[in-house]
C-alpha positions in Angstrom: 107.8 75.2 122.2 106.0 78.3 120.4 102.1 78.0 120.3 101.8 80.5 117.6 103.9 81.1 114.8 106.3 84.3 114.9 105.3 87.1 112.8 107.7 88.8 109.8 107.9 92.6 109.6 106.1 92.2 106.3 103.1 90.5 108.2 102.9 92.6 110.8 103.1 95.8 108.7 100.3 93.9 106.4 98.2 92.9 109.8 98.4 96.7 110.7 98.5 98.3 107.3 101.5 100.1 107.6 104.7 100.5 105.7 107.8 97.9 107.0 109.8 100.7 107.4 107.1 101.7 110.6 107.2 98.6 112.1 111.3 98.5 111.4 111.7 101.9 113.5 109.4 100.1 116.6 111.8 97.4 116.8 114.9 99.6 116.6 113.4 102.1 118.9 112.7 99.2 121.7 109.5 99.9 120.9 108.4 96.6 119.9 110.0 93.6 121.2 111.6 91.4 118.5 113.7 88.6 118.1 116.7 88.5 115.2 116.9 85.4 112.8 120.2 86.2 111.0 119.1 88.8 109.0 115.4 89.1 109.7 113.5 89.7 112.7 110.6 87.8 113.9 107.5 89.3 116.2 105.6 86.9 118.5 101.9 87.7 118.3 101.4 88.1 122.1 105.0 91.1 121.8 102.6 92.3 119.3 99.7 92.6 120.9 100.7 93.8 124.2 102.6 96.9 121.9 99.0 97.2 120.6 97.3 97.1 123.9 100.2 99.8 125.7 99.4 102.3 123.1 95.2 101.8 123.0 93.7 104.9 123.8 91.7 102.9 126.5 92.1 99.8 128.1 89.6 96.8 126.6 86.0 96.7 127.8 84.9 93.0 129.4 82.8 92.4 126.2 85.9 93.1 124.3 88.0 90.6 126.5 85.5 87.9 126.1 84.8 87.4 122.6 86.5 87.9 119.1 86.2 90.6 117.2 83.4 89.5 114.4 84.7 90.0 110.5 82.6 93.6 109.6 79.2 93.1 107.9 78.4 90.0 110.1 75.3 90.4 112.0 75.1 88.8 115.6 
């Protein structure tokens, strides 16, 4: 059973703010790990984020580990 919901290549590409057609070329590349639902393909949030985390220009601090990322403007 999936404990998240799979991701389109339209949310992804809105998630990241970048064109389809970028996100399109990661999965044909074998870049980014997808799965193929007839004609679409689907991204699991965790294929995602370990993509994400393998090209980070530095591995996550502990702080960063241990809490969410606060919406900008909020004060702590």
């Amino acid at each position: 059973m999936l404990s998240k919901p799979m991701l389109t290549i339209h949310e992804v590409a809105a998630l990241l703010k970048m064109r389809e057609s970028t996100v399109r070329a990661w999965i044909n590349d074998g870049q980014l790990r997808a799965v193929k639902f007839g004609r679409d393909w689907r991204v699991a949030q965790r294929d995602l984020e370990a993509y994400l985390n393998a090209h980070a220009n530095r591995d996550p601090g502990p702080d960063e580990l241990a809490q969410p990322a606060k919406p900008s403007g909020e004060r702590p």
